[in-house]
C-alpha positions as protocol buffer text, in pm:
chain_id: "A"
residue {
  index: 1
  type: UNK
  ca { x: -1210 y: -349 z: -1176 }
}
residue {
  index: 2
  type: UNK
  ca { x: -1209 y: -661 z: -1412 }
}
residue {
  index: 3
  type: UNK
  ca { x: -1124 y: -1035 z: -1315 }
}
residue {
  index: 4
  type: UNK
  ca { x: -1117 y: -1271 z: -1583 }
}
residue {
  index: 5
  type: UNK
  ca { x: -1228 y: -1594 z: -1605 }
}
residue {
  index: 6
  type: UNK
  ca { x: -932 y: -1733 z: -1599 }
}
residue {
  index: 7
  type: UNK
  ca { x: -913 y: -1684 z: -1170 }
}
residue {
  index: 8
  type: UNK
  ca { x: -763 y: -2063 z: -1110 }
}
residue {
  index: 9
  type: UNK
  ca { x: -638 y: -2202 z: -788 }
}
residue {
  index: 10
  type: UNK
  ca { x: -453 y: -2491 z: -708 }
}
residue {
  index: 11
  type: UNK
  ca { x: -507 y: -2658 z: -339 }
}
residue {
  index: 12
  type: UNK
  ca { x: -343 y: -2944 z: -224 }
}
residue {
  index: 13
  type: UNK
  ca { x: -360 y: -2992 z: 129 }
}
residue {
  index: 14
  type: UNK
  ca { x: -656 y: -2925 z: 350 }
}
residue {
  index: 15
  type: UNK
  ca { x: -918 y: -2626 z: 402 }
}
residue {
  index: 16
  type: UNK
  ca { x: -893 y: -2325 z: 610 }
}
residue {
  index: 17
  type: UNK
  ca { x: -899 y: -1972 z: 454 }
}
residue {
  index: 18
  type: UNK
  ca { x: -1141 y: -1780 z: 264 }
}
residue {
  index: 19
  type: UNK
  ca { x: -1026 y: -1566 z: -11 }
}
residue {
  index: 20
  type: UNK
  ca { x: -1177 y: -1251 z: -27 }
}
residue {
  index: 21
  type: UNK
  ca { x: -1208 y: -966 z: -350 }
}
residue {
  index: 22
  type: UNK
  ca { x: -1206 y: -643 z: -176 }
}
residue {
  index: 23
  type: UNK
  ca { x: -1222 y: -368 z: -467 }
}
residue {
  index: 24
  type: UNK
  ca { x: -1323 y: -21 z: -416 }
}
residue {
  index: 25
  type: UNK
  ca { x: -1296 y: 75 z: -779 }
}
residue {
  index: 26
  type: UNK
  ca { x: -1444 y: 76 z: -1147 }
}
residue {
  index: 27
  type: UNK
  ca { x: -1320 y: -35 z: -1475 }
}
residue {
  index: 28
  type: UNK
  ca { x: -1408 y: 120 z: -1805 }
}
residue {
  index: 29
  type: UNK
  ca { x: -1227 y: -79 z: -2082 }
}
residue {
  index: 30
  type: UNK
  ca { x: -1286 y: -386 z: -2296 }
}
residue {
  index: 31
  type: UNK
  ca { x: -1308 y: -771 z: -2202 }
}
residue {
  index: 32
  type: UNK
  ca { x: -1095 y: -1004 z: -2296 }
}
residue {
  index: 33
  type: UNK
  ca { x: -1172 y: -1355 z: -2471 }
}
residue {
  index: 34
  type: UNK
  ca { x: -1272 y: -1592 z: -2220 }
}
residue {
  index: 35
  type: UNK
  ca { x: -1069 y: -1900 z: -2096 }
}
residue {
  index: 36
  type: UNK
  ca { x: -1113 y: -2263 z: -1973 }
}
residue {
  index: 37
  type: UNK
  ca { x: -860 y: -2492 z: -1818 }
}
residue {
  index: 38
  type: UNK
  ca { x: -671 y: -2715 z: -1988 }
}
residue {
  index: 39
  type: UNK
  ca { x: -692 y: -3107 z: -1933 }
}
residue {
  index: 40
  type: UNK
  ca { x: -324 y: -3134 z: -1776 }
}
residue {
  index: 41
  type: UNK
  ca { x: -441 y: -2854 z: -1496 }
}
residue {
  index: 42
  type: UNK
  ca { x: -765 y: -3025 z: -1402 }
}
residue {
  index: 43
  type: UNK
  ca { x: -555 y: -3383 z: -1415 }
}
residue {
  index: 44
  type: UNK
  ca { x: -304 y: -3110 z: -1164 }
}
residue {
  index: 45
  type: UNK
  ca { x: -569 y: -3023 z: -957 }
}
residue {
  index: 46
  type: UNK
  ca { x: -627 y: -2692 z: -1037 }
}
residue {
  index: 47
  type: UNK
  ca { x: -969 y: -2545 z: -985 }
}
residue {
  index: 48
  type: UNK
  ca { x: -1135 y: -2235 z: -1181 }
}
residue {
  index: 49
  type: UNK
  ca { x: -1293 y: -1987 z: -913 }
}
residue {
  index: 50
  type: UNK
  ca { x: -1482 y: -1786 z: -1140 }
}
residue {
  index: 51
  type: UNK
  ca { x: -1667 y: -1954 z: -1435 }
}
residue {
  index: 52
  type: UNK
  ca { x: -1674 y: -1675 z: -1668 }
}
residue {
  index: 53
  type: UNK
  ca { x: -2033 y: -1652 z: -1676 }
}
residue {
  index: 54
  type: UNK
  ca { x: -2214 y: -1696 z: -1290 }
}
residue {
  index: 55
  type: UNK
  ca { x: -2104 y: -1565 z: -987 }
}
residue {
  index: 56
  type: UNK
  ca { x: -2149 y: -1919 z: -862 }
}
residue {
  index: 57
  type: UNK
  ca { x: -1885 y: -1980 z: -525 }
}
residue {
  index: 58
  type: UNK
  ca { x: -1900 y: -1618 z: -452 }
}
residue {
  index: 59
  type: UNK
  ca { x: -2078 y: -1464 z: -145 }
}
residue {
  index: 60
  type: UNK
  ca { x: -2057 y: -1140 z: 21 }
}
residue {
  index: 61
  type: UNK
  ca { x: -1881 y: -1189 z: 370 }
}
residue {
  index: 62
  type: UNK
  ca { x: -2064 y: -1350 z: 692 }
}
residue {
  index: 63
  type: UNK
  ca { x: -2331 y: -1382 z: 421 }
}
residue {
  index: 64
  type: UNK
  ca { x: -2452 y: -1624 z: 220 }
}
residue {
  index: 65
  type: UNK
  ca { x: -2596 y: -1446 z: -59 }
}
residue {
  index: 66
  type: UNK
  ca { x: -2408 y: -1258 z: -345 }
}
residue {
  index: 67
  type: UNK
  ca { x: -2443 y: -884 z: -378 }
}
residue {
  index: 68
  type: UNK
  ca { x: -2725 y: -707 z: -580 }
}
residue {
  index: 69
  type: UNK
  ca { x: -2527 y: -439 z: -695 }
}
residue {
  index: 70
  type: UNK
  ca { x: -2152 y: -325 z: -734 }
}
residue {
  index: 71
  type: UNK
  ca { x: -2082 y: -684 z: -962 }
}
residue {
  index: 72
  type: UNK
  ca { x: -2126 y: -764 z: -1301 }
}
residue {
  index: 73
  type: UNK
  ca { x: -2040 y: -1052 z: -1480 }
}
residue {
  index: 74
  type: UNK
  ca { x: -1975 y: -909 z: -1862 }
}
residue {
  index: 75
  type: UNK
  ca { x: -1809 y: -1094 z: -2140 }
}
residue {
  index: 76
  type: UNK
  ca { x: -1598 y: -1360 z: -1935 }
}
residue {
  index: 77
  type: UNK
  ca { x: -1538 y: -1091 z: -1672 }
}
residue {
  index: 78
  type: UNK
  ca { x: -1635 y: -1050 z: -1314 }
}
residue {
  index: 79
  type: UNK
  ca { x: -1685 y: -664 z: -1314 }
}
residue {
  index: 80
  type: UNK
  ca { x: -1641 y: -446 z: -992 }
}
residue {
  index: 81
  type: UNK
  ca { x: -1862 y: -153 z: -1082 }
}
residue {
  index: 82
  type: UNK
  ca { x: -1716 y: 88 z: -815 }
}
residue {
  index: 83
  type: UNK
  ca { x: -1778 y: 204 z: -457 }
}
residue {
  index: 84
  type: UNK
  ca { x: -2018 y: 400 z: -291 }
}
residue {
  index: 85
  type: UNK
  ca { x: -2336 y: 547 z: -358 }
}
residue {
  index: 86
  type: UNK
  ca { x: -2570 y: 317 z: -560 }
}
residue {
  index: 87
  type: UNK
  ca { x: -2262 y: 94 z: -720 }
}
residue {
  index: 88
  type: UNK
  ca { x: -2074 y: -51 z: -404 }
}
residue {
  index: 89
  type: UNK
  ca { x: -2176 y: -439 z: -377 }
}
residue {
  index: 90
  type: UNK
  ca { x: -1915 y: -467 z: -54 }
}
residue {
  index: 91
  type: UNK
  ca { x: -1622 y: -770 z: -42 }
}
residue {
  index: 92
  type: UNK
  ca { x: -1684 y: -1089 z: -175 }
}
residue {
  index: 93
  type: UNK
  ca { x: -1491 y: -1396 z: -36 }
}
residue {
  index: 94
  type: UNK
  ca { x: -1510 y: -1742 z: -200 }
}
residue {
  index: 95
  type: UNK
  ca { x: -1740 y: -2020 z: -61 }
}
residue {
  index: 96
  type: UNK
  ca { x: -1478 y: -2254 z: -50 }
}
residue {
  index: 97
  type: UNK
  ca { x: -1160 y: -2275 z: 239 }
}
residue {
  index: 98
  type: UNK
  ca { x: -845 y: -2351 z: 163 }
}
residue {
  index: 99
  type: UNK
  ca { x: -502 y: -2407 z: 371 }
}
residue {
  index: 100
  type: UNK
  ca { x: -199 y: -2397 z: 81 }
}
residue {
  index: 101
  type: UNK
  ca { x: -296 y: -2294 z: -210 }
}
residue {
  index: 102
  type: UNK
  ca { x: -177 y: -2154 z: -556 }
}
residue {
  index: 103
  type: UNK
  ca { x: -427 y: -1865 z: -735 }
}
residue {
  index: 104
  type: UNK
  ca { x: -329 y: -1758 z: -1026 }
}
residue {
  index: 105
  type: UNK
  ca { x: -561 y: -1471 z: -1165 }
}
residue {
  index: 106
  type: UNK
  ca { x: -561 y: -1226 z: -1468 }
}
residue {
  index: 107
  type: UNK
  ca { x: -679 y: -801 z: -1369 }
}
residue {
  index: 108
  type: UNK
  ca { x: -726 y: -481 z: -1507 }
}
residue {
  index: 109
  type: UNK
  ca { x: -816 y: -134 z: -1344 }
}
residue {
  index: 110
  type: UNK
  ca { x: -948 y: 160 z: -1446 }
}
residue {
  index: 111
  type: UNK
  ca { x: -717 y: 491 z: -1425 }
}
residue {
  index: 112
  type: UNK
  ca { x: -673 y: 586 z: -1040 }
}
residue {
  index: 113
  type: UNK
  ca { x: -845 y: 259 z: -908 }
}
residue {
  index: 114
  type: UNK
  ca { x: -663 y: 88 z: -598 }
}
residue {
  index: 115
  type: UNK
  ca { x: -818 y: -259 z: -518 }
}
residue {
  index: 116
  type: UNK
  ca { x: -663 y: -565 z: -386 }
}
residue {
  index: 117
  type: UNK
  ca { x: -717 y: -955 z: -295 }
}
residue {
  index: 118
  type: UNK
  ca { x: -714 y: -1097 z: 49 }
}
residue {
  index: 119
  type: UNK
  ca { x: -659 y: -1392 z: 231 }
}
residue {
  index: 120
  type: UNK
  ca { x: -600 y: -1586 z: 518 }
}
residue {
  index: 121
  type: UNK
  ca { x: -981 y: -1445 z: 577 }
}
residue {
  index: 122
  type: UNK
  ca { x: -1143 y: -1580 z: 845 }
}
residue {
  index: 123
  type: UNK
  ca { x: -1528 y: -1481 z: 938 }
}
residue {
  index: 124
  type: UNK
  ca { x: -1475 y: -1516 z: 1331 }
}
residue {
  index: 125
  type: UNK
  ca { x: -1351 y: -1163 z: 1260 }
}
residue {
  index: 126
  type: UNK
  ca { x: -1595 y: -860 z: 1267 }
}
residue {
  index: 127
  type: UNK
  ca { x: -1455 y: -758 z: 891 }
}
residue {
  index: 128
  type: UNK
  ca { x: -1262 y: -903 z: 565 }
}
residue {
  index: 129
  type: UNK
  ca { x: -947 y: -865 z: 725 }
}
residue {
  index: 130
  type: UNK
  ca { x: -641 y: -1093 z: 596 }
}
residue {
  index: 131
  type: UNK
  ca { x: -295 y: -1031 z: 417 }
}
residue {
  index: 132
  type: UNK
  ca { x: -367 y: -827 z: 114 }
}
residue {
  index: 133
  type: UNK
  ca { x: -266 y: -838 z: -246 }
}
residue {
  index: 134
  type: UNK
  ca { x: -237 y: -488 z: -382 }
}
residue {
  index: 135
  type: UNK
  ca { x: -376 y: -426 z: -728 }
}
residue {
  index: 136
  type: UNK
  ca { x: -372 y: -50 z: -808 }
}
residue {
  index: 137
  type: UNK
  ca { x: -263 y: 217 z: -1072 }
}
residue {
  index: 138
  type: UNK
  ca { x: 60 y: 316 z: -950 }
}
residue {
  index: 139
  type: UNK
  ca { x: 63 y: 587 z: -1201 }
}
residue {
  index: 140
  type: UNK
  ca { x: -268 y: 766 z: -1092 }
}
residue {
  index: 141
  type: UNK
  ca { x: -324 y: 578 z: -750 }
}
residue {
  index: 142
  type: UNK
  ca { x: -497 y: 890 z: -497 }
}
residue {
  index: 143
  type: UNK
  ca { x: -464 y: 819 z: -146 }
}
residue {
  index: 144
  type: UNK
  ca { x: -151 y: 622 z: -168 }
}
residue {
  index: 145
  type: UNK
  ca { x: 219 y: 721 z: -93 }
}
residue {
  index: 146
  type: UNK
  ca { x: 328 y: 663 z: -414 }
}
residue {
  index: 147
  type: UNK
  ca { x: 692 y: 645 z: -304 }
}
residue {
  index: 148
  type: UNK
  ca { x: 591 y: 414 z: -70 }
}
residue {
  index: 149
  type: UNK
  ca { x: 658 y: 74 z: -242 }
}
residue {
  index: 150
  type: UNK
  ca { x: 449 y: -77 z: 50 }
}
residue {
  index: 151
  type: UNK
  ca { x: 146 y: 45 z: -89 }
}
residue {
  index: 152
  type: UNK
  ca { x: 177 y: -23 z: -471 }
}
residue {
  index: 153
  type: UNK
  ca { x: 70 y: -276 z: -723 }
}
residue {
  index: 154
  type: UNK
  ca { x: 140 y: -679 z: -546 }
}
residue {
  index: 155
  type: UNK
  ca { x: 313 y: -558 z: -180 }
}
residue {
  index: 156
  type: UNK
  ca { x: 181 y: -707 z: 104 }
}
residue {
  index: 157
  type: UNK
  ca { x: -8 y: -415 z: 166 }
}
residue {
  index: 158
  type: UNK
  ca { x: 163 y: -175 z: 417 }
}
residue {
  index: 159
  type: UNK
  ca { x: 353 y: -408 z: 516 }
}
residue {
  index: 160
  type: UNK
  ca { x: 627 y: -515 z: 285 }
}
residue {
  index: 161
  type: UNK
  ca { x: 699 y: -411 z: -54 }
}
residue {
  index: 162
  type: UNK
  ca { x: 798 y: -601 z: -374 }
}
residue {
  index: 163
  type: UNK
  ca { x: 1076 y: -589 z: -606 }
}
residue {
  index: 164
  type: UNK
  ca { x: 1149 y: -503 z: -976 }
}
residue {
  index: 165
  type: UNK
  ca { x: 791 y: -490 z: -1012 }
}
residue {
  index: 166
  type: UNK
  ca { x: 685 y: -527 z: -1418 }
}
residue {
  index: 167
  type: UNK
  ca { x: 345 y: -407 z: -1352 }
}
residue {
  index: 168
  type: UNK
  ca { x: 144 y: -308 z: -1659 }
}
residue {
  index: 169
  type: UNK
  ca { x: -88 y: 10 z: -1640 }
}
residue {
  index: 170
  type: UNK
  ca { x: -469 y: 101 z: -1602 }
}
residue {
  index: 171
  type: UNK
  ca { x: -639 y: -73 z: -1878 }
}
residue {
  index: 172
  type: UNK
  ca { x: -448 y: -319 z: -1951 }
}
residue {
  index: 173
  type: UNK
  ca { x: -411 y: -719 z: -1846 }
}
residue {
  index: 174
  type: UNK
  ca { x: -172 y: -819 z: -1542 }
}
residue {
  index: 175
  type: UNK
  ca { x: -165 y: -1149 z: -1453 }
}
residue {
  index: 176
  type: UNK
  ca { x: -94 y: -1250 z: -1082 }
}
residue {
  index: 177
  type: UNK
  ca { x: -2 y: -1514 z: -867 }
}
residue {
  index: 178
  type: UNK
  ca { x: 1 y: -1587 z: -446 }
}
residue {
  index: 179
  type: UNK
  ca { x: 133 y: -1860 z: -345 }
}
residue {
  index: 180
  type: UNK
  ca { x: 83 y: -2017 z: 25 }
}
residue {
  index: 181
  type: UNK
  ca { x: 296 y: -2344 z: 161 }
}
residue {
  index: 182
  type: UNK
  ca { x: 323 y: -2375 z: 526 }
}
residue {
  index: 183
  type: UNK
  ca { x: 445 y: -2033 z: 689 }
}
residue {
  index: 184
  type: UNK
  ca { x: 593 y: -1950 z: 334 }
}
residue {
  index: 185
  type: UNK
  ca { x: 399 y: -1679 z: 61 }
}
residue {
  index: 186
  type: UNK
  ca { x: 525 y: -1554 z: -255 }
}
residue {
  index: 187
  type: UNK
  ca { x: 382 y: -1262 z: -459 }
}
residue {
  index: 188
  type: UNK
  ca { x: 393 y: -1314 z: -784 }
}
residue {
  index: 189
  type: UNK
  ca { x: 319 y: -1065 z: -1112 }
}
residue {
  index: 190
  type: UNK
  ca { x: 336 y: -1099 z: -1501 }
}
residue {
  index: 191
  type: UNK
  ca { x: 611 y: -1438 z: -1458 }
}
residue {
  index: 192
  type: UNK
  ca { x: 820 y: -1290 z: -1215 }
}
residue {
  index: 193
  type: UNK
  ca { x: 819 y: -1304 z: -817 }
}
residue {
  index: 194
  type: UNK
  ca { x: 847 y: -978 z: -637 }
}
residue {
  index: 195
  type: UNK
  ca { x: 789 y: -1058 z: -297 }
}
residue {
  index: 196
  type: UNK
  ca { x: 832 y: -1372 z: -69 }
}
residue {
  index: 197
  type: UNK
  ca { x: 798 y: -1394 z: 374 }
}
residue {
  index: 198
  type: UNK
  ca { x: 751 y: -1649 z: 626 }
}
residue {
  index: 199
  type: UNK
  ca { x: 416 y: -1533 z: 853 }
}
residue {
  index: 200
  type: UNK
  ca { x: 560 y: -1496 z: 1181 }
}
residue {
  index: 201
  type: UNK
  ca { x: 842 y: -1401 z: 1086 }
}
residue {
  index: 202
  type: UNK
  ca { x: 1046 y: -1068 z: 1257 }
}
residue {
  index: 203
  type: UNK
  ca { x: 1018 y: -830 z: 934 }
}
residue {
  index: 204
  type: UNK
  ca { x: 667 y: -935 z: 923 }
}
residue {
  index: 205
  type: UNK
  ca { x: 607 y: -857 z: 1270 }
}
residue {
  index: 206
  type: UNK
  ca { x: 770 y: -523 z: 1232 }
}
residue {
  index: 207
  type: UNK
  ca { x: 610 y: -452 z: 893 }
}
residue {
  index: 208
  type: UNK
  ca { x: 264 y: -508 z: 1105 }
}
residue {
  index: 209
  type: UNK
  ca { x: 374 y: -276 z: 1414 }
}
residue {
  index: 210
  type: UNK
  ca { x: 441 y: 27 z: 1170 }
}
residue {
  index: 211
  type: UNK
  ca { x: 120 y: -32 z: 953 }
}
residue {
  index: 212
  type: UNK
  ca { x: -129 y: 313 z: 953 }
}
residue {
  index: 213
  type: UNK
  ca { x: -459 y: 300 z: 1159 }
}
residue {
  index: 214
  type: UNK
  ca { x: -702 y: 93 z: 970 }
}
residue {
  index: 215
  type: UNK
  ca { x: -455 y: -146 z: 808 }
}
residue {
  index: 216
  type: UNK
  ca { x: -617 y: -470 z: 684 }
}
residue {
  index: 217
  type: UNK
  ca { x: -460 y: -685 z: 975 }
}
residue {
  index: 218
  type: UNK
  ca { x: -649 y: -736 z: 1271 }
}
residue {
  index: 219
  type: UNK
  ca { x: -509 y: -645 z: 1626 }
}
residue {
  index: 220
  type: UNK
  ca { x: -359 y: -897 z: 1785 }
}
residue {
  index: 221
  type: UNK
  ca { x: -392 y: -1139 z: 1493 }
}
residue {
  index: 222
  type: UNK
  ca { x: -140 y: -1375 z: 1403 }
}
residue {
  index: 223
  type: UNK
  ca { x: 83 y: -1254 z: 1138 }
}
């Protein structure tokens, strides 16, 4: 699994959440030329979360050191290398905490990879558990209903699924967007939104009820 550089996030209001990279899966094809902000989106506020070059404001989780293994950083890309055996690093979460919040983020995935981002990630919590951006090959995805639109590329994993999704396949660039104001979140992929919910609201709370064993929201949790 490849993130780019170009991993931005916009935060206006005060700091909460962690955002966590929890990616189970390799990536085999080429980087892509690496990326800077622009003047008008640092004068906006917007803040780059990976530098292209360090893993610098990355940490495993209830940790404060980054992984030995499992991440590369390779031509303005933060690599995944895969997991288990010798290549699994484990999640990664951000150093920084943030309450709303815009992340915009550019991906690729290797054939049959399923990975996804997190967040409203808290470490009070025995494991990276959060709301969780699916990023998968929905051609080749193993493990996965694949006629469950719940578990496919930018859902709100096993809970609700997008719409008209224009998702791009294994190897090449997607670019992705979650946006957070208030109770609101919107799911964004390649320019166009596919999924928006208030937390707390009653679809949520039934998409939660009827998620399998093991789902990435915590009992009990507020949703």
């Amino acid at each position: 699994m490849y993130f780019h550089e170009r991993m931005k996030l916009y935060y206006p209001a005060y700091r909460i959440w962690l955002l966590a990279l929890v990616l189970a899966s390799a990536a085999t094809v080429s980087a892509a030329p690496a990326n800077q902000l622009a003047a008008e989106e640092r004068a906006a506020g917007w803040k780059l979360l990976f530098d292209g070059k360090t893993t610098q404001g990355w940490r495993l989780f209830k940790k404060q050191s980054f992984p030995d293994q499992g991440w590369v950083v390779e031509d303005g890309w933060l690599h995944c290398l895969g997991k288990g055996g010798s290549k699994g690093g484990g999640d990664i979460i951000t150093d920084a905490e943030f309450d709303d919040f815009e992340l915009e983020w550019e991906w690729k995935i290797a054939p049959a990879g399923n990975n996804g981002v997190k967040y409203f990630v808290i470490e009070t919590r025995d494991q990276a558990l959060g709301h969780e951006y699916q990023m998968i090959d929905d051609e080749h995805a193993q493990g996965v209903d694949k006629g469950n639109r719940k578990q496919l590329t930018a859902s709100f994993y096993a809970v609700l699924a997008p719409t008209n999704v224009p998702v791009k396949p294994a190897g090449e660039v997607n670019r992705s967007r979650i946006l957070v104001k208030g109770d609101r979140v919107e799911h964004w992929l390649n320019g166009q939104k596919v999924l928006e919910y208030e937390c707390g609201s009653e679809v949520v709370k039934a998409g939660v009820c009827k998620m399998p064993i093991g789902g990435s929201i915590p009992p009990g949790a507020s949703v």
